[in-house]
N, CA, C and O atoms as a GROMACS GRO file, in nm:
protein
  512
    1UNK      N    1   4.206 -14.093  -0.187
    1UNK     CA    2   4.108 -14.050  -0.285
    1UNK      C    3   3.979 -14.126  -0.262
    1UNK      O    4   3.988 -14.249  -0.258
    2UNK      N    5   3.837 -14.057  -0.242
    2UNK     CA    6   3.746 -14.091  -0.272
    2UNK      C    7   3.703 -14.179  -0.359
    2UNK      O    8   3.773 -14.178  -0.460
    3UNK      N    9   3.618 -14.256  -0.362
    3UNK     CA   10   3.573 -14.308  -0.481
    3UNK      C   11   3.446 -14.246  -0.537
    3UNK      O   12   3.350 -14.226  -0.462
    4UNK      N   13   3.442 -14.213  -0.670
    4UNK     CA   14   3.275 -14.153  -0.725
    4UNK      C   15   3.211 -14.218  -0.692
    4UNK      O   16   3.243 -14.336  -0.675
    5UNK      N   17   3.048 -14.156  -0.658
    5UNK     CA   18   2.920 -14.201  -0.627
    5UNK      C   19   2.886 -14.180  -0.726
    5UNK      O   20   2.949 -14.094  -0.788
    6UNK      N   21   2.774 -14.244  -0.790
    6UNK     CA   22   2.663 -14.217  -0.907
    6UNK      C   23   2.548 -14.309  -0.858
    6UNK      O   24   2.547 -14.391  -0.767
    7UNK      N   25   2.446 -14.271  -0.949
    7UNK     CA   26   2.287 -14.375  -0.925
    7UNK      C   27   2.267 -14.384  -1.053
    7UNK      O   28   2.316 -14.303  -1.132
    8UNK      N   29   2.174 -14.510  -1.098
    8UNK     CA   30   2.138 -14.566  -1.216
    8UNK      C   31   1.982 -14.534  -1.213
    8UNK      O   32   1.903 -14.552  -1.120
    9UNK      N   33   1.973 -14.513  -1.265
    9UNK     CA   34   1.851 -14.493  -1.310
    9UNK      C   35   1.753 -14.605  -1.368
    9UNK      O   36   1.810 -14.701  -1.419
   10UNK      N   37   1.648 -14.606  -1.369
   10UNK     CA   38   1.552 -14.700  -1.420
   10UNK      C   39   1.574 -14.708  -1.581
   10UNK      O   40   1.564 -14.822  -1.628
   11UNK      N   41   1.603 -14.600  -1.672
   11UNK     CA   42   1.614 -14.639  -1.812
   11UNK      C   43   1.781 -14.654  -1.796
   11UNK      O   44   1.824 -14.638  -1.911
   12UNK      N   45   1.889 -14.677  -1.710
   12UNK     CA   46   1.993 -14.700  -1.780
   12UNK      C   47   2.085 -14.597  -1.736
   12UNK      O   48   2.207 -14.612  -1.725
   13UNK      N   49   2.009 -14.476  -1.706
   13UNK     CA   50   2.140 -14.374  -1.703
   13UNK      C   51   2.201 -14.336  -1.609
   13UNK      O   52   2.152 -14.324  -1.497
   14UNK      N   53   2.366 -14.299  -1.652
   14UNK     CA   54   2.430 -14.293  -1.483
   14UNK      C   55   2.454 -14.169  -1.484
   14UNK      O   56   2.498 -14.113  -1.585
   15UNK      N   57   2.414 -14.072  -1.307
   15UNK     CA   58   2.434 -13.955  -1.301
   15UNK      C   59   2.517 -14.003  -1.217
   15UNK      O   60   2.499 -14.098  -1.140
   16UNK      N   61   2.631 -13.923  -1.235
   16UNK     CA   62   2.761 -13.883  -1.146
   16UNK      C   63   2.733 -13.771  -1.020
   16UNK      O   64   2.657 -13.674  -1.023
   17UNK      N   65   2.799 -13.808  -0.935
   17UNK     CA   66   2.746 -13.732  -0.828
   17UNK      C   67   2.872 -13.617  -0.770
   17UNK      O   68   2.956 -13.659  -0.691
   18UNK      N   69   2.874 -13.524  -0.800
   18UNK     CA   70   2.990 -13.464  -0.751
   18UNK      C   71   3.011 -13.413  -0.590
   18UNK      O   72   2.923 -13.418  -0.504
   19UNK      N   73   3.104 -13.380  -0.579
   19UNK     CA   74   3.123 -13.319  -0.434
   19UNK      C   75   3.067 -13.193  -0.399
   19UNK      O   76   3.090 -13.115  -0.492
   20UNK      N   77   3.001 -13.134  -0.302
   20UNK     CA   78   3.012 -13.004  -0.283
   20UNK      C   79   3.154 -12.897  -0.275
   20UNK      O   80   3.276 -12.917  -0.272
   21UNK      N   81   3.068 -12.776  -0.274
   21UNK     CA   82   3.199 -12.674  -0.321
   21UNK      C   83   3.261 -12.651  -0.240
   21UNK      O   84   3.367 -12.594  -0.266
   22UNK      N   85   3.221 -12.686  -0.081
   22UNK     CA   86   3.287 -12.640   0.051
   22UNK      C   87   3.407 -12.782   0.041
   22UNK      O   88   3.517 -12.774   0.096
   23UNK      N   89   3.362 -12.911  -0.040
   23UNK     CA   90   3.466 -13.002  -0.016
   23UNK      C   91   3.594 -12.981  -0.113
   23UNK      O   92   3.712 -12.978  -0.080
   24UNK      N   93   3.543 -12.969  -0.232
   24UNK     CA   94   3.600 -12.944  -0.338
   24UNK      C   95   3.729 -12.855  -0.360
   24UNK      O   96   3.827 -12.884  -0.429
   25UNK      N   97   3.699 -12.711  -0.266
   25UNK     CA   98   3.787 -12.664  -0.196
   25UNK      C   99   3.881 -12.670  -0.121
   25UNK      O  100   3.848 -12.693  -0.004
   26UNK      N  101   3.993 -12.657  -0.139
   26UNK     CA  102   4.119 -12.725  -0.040
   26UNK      C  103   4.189 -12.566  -0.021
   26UNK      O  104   4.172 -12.467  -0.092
   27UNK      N  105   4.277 -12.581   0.105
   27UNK     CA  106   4.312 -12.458   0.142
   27UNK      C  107   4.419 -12.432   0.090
   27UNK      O  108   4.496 -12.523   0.059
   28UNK      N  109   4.449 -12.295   0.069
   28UNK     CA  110   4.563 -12.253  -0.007
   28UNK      C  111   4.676 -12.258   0.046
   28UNK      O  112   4.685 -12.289   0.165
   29UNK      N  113   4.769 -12.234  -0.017
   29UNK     CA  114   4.915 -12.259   0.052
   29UNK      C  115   4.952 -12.114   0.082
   29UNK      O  116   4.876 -12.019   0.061
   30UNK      N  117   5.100 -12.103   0.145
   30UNK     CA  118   5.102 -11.996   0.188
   30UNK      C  119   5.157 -11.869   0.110
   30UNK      O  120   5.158 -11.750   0.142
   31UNK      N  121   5.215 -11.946  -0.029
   31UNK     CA  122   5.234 -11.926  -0.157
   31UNK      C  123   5.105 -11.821  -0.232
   31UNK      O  124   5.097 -11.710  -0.286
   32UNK      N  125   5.039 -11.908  -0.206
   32UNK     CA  126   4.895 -11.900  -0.281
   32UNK      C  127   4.810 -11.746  -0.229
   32UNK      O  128   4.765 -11.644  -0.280
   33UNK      N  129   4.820 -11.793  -0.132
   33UNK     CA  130   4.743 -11.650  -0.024
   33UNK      C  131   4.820 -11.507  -0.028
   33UNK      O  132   4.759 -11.400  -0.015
   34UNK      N  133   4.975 -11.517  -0.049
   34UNK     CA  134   4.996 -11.416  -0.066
   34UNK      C  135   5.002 -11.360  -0.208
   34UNK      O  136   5.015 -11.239  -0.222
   35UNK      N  137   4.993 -11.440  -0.314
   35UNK     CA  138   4.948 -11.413  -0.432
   35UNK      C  139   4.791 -11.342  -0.471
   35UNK      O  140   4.758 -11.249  -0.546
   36UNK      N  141   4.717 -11.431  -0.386
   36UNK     CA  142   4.607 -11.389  -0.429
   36UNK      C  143   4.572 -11.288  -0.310
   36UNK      O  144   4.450 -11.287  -0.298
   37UNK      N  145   4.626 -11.212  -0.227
   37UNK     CA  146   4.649 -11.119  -0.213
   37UNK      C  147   4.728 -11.003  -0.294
   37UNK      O  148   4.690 -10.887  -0.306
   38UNK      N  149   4.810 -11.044  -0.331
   38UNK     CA  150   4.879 -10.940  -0.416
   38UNK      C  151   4.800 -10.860  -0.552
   38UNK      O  152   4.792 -10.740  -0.576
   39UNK      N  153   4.751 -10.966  -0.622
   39UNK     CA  154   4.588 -10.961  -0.727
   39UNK      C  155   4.555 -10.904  -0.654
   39UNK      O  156   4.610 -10.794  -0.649
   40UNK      N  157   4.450 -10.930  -0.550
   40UNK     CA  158   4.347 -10.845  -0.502
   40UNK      C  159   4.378 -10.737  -0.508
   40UNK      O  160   4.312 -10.661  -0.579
   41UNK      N  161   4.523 -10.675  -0.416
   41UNK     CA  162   4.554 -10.553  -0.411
   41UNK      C  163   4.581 -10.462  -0.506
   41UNK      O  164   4.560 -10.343  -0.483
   42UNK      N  165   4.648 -10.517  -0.666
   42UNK     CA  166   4.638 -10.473  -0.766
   42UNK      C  167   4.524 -10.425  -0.836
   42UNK      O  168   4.511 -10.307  -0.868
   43UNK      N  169   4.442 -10.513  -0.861
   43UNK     CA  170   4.290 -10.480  -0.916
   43UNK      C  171   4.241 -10.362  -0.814
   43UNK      O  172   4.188 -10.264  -0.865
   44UNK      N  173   4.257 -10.368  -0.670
   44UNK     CA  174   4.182 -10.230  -0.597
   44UNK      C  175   4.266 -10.079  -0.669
   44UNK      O  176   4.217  -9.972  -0.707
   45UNK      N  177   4.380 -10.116  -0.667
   45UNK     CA  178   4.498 -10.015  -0.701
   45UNK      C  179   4.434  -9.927  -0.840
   45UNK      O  180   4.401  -9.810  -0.855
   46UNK      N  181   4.436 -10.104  -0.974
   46UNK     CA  182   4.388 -10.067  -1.089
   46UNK      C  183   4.223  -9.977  -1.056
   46UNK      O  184   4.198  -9.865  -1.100
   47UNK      N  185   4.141 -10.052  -0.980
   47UNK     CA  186   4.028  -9.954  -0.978
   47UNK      C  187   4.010  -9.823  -0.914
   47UNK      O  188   3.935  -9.738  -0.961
   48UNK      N  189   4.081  -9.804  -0.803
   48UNK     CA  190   4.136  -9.695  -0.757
   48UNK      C  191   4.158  -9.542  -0.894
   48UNK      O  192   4.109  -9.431  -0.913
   49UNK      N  193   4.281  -9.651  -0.973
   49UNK     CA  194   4.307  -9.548  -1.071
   49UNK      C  195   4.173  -9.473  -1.161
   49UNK      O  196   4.158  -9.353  -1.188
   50UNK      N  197   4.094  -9.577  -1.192
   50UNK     CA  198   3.984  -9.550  -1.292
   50UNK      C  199   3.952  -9.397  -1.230
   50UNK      O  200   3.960  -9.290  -1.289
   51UNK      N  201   3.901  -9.429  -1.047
   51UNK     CA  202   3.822  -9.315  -1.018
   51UNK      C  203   3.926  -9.198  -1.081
   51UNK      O  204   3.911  -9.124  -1.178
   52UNK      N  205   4.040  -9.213  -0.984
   52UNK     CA  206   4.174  -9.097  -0.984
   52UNK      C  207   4.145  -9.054  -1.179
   52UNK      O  208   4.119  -8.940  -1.218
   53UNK      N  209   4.154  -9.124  -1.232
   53UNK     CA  210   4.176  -9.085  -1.390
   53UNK      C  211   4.024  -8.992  -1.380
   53UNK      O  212   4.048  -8.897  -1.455
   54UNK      N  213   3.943  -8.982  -1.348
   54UNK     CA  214   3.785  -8.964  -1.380
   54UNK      C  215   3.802  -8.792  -1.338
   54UNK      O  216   3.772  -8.690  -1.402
   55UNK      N  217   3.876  -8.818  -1.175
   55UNK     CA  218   3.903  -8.664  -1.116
   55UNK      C  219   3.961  -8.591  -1.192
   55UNK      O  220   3.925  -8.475  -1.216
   56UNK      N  221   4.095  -8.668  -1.260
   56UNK     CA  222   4.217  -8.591  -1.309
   56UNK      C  223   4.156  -8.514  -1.466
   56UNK      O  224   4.184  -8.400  -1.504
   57UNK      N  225   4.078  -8.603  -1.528
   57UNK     CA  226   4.054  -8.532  -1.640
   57UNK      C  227   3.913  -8.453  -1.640
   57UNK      O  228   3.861  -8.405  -1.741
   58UNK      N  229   3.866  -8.448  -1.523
   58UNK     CA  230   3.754  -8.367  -1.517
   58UNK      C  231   3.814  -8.235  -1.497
   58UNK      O  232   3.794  -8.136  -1.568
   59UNK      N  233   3.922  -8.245  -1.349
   59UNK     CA  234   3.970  -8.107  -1.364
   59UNK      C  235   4.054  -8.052  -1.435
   59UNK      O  236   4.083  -7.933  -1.422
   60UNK      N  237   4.115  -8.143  -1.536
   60UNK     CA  238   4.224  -8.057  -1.613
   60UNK      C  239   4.193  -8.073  -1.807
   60UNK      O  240   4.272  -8.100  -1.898
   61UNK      N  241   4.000  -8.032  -1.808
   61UNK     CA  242   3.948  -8.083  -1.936
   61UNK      C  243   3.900  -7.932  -1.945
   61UNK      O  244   3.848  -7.867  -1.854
   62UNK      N  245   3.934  -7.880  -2.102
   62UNK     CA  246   3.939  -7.771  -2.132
   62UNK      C  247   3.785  -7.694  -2.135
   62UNK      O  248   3.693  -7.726  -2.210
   63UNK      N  249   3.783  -7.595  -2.044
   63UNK     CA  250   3.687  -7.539  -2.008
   63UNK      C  251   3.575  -7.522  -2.126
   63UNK      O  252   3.461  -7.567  -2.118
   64UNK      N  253   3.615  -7.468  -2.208
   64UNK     CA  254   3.585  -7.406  -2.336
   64UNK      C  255   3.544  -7.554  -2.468
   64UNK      O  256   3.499  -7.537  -2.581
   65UNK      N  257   3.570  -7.656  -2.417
   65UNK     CA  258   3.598  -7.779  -2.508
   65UNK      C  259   3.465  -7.846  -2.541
   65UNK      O  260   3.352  -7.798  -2.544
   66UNK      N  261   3.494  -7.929  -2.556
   66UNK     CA  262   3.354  -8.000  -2.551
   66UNK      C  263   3.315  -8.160  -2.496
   66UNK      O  264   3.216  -8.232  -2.510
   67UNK      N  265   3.444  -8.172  -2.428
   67UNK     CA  266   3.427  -8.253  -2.273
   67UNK      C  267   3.476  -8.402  -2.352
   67UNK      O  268   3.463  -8.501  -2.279
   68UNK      N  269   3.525  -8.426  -2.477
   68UNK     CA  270   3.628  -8.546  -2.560
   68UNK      C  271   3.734  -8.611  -2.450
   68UNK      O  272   3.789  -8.719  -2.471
   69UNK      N  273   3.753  -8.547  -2.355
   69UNK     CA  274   3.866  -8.582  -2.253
   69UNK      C  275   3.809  -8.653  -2.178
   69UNK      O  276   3.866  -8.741  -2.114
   70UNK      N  277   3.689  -8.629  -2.172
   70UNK     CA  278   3.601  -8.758  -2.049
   70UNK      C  279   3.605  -8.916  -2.134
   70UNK      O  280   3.594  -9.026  -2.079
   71UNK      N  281   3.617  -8.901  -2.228
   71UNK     CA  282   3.656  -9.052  -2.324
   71UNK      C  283   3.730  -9.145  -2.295
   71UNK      O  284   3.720  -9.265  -2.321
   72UNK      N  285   3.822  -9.078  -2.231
   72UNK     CA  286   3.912  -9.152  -2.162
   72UNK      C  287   3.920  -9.232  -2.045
   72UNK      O  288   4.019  -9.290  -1.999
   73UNK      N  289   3.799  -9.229  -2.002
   73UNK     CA  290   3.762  -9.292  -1.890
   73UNK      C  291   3.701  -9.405  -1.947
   73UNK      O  292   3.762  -9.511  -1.933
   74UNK      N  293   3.606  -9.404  -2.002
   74UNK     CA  294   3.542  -9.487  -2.074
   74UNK      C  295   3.624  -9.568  -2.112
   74UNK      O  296   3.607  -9.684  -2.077
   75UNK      N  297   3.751  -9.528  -2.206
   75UNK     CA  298   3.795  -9.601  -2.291
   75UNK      C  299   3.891  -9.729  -2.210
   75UNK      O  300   3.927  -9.842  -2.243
   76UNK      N  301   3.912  -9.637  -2.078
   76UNK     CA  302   4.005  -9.760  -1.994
   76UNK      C  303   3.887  -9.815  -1.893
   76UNK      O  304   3.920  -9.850  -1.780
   77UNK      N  305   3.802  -9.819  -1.918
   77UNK     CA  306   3.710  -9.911  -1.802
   77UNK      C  307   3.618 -10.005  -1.921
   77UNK      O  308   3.523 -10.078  -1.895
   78UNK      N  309   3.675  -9.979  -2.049
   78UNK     CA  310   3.589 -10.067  -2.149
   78UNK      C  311   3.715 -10.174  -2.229
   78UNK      O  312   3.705 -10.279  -2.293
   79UNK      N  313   3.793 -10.117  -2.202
   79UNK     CA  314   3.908 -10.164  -2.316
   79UNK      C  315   4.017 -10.213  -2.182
   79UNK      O  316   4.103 -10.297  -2.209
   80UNK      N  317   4.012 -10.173  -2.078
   80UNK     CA  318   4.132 -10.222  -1.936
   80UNK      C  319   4.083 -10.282  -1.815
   80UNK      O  320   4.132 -10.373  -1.748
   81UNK      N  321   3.971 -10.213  -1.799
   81UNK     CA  322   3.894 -10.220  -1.723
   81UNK      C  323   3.827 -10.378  -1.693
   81UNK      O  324   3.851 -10.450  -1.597
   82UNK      N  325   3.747 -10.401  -1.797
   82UNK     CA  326   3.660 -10.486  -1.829
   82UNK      C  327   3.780 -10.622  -1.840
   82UNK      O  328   3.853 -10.679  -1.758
   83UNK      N  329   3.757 -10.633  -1.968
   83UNK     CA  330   3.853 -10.732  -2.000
   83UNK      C  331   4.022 -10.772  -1.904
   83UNK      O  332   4.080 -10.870  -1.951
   84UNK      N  333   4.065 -10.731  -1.830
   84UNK     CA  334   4.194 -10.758  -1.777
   84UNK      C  335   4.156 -10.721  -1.630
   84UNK      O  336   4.152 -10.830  -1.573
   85UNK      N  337   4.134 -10.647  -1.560
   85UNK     CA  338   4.126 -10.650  -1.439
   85UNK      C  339   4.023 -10.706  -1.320
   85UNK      O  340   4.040 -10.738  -1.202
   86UNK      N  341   3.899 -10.700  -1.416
   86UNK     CA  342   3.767 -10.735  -1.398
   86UNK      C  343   3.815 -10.924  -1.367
   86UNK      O  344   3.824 -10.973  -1.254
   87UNK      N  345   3.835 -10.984  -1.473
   87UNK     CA  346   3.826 -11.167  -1.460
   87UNK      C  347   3.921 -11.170  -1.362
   87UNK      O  348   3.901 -11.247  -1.268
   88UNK      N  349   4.085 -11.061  -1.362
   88UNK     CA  350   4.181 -11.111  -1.235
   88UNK      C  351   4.115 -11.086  -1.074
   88UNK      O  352   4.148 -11.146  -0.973
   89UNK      N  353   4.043 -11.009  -1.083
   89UNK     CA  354   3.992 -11.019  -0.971
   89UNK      C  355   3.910 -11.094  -0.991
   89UNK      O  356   3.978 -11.192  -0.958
   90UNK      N  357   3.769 -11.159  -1.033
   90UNK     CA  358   3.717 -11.262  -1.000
   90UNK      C  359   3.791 -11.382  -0.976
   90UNK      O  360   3.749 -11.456  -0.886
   91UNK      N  361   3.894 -11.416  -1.041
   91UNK     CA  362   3.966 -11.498  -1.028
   91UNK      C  363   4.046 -11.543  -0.875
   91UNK      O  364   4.052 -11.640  -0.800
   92UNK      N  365   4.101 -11.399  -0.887
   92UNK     CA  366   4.166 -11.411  -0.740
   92UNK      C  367   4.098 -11.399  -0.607
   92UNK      O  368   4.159 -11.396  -0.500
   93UNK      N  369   3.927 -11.391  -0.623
   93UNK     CA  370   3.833 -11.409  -0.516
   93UNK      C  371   3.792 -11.510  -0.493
   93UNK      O  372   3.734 -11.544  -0.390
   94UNK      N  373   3.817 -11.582  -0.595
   94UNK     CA  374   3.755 -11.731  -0.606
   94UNK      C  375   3.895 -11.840  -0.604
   94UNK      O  376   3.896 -11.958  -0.639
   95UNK      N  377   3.996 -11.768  -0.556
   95UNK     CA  378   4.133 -11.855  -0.504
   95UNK      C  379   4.128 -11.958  -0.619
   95UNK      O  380   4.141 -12.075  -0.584
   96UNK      N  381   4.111 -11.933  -0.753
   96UNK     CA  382   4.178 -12.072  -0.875
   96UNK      C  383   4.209 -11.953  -0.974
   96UNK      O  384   4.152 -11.846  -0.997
   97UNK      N  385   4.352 -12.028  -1.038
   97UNK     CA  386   4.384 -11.989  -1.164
   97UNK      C  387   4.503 -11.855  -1.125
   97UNK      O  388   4.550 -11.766  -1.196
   98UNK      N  389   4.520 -11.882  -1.012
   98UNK     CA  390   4.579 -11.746  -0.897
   98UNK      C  391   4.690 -11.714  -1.056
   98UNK      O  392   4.682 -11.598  -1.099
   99UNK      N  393   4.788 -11.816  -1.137
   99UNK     CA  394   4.870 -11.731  -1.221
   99UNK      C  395   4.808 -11.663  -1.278
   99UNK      O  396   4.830 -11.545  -1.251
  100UNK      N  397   4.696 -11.688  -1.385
  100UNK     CA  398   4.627 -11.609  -1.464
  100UNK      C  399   4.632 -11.500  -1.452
  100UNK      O  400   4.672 -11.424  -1.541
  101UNK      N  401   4.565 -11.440  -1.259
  101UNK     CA  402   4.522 -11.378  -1.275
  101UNK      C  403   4.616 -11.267  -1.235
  101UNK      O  404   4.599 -11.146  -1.242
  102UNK      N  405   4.711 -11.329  -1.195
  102UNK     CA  406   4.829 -11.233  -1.183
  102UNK      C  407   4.866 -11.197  -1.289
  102UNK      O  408   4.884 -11.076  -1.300
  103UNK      N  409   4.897 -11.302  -1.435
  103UNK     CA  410   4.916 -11.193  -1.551
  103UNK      C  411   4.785 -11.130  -1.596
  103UNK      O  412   4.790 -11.096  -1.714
  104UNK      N  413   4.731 -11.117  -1.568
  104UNK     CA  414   4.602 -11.015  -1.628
  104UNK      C  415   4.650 -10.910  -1.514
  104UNK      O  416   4.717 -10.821  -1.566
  105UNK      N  417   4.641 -10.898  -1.408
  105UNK     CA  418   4.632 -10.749  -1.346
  105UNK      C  419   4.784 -10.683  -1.398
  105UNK      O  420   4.804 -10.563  -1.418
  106UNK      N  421   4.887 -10.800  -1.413
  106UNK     CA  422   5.038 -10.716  -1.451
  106UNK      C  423   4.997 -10.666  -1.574
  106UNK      O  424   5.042 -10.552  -1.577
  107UNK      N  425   4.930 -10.691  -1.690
  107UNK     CA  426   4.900 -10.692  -1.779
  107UNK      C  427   4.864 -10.550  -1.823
  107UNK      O  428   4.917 -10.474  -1.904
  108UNK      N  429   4.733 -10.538  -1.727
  108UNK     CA  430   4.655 -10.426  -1.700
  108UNK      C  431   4.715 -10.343  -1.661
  108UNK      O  432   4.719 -10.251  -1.743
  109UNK      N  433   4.778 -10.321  -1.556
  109UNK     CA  434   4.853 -10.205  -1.493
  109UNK      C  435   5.019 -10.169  -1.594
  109UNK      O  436   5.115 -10.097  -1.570
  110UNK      N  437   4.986 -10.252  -1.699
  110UNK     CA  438   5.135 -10.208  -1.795
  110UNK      C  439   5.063 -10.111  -1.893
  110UNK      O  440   5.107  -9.997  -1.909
  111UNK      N  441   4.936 -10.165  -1.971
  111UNK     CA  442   4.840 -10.082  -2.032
  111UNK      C  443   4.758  -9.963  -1.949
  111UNK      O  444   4.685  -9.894  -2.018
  112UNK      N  445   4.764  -9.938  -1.830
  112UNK     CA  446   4.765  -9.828  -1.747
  112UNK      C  447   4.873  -9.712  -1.771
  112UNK      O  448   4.852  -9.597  -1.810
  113UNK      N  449   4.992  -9.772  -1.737
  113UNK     CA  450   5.082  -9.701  -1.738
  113UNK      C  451   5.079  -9.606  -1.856
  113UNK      O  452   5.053  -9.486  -1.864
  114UNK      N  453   5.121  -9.718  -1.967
  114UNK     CA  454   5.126  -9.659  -2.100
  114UNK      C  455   4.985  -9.569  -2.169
  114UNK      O  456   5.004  -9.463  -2.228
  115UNK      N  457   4.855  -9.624  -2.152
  115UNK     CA  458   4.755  -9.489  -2.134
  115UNK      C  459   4.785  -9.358  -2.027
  115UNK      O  460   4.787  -9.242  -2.069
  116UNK      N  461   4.802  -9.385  -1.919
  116UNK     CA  462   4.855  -9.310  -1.793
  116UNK      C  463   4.927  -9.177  -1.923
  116UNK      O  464   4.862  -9.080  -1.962
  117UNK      N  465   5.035  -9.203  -1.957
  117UNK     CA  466   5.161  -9.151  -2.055
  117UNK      C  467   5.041  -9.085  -2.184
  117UNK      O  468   5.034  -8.963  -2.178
  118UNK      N  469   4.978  -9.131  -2.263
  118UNK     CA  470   4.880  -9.112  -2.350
  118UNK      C  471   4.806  -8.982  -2.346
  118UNK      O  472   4.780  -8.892  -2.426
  119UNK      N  473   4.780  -9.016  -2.204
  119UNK     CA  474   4.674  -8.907  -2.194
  119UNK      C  475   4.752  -8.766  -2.151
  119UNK      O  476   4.743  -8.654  -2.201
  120UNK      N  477   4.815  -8.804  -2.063
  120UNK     CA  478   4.928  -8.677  -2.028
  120UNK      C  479   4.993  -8.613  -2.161
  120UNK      O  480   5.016  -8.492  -2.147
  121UNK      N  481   5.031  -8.671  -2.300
  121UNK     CA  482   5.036  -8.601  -2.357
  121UNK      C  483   4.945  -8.561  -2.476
  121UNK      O  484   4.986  -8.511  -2.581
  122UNK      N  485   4.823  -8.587  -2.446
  122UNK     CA  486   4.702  -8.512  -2.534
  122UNK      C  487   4.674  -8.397  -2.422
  122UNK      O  488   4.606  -8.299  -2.453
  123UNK      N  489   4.705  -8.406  -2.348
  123UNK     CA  490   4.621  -8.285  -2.251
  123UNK      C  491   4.774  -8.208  -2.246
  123UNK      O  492   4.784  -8.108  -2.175
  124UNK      N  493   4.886  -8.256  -2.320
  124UNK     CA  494   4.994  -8.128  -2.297
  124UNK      C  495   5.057  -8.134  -2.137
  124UNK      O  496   5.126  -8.039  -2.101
  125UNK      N  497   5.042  -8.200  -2.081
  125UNK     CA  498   5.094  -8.183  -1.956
  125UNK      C  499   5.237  -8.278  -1.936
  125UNK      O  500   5.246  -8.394  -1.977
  126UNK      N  501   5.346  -8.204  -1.864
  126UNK     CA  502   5.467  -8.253  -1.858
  126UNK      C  503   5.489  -8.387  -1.804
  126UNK      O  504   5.382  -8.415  -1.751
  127UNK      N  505   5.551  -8.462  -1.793
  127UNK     CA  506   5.552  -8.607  -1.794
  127UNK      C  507   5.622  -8.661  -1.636
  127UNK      O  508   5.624  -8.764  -1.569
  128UNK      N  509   5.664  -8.554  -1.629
  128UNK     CA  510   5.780  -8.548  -1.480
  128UNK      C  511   5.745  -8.414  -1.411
  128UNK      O  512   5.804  -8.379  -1.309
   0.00000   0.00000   0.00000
C-alpha cells in the first residue's frame, strides 16, 4: 500500500492528493468480466426489446383508435427503462458495483416480462 500524499498550505490546510483513475483501477477478475459481460448483454437485450415493443404495437394498434397503445412504450422506457436498466448498464461499463447491476437488469427484464404479458392482453392477443 501506498502511502497518501497531501500539501499544506500556507493558512494550514491539508489537500489530500488522490490517485488517478487509470491507477485507481485494478483489473477485473475473470469472475468479474464475465459478469459484466452478462449486464452488458442484458441491458442490449432489454434495449433491443424497447425498439421490438415500439414495432409490435405500432403494427398491431387499432387502426380506427386513437394510437393509446403507443403508451406503452413510453411507459416502459420511463418507468423500466430509465430507472433499472439505464444505471445497470452504466454501472457495468464502468466495471464497479458489477452485483448491483446485475440485480437491476434481472430486475428489469422480470418487469419486462410481466409488462411483455400486460400488454398482450390489452391488445387481446393469445399468450402462446
Amino acid at each position: 500500500m501506498k502511502p497518501a500524499q497531501f500539501i499544506l498550505t500556507r493558512s494550514g490546510a491539508t489537500i489530500w492528493l488522490t490517485d488517478s483513475r487509470s491507477e485507481m483501477r485494478k483489473p477485473l477478475s475473470l469472475g468479474d468480466k464475465r459478469l459484466r459481460l452478462s449486464v452488458l448483454f442484458a441491458c442490449g437485450m432489454e434495449a433491443a426489446f424497447i425498439v421490438f415493443l415500439a414495432v409490435f404495437l405500432f403494427i398491431h394498434a387499432d387502426p380506427l383508435g386513437d394510437g393509446m397503445e403507443m403508451v406503452g412504450v413510453g411507459f416502459a422506457f420511463m418507468l423500466i427503462f430509465l430507472p433499472f436498466t439505464l444505471p445497470a448498464l452504466i454501472l457495468a461499463r464502468s466495471g464497479r458495483w458489477l452485483v448491483l447491476a446485475a440485480g437491476l437488469a434481472a430486475l428489469a427484464a422480470f418487469v419486462y416480462f410481466a409488462f411483455w404479458l400486460e400488454v398482450l392482453s390489452e391488445l387481446g392477443l393469445p399468450k402462446a
